[in-house]
C-alpha positions, 0 to 999 in steps of 0.5 A: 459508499464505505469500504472497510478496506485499505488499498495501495495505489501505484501509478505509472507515467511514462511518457510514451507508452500505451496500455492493452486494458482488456480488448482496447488499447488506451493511448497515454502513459498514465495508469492507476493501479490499486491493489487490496492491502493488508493493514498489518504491512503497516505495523510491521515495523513497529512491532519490529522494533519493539521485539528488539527492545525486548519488552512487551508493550502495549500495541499503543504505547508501540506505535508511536510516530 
């Protein structure tokens, strides 16, 4: 299968815990959680950085790492 979208994965470990998934109680600490993410949080920070140079610049020439 093939998304065309991106998504943030959080997990969470703890050590004694359960989770209520549902109507079922899942004993285990561990959960994977994934949420839809927009692309542009990616950017953000780079064209944050280019608006305090105070140039405009081609989006390839500002996102550079």
């Amino acid at each position: 299968m093939c998304l065309h979208q991106l998504f943030e994965i959080k997990v969470f470990k703890e050590k004694h815990h359960s989770w209520f998934i549902n109507q079922s109680v899942q004993s285990g600490g561990l959960l994977h959680f994934a949420t839809p993410m927009d692309p542009l949080f990616l950017l953000l920070h780079y064209l944050i950085l280019a608006n305090k140079q105070g140039k405009f610049q081609p989006l390839d020439q500002v996102v550079v790492d």
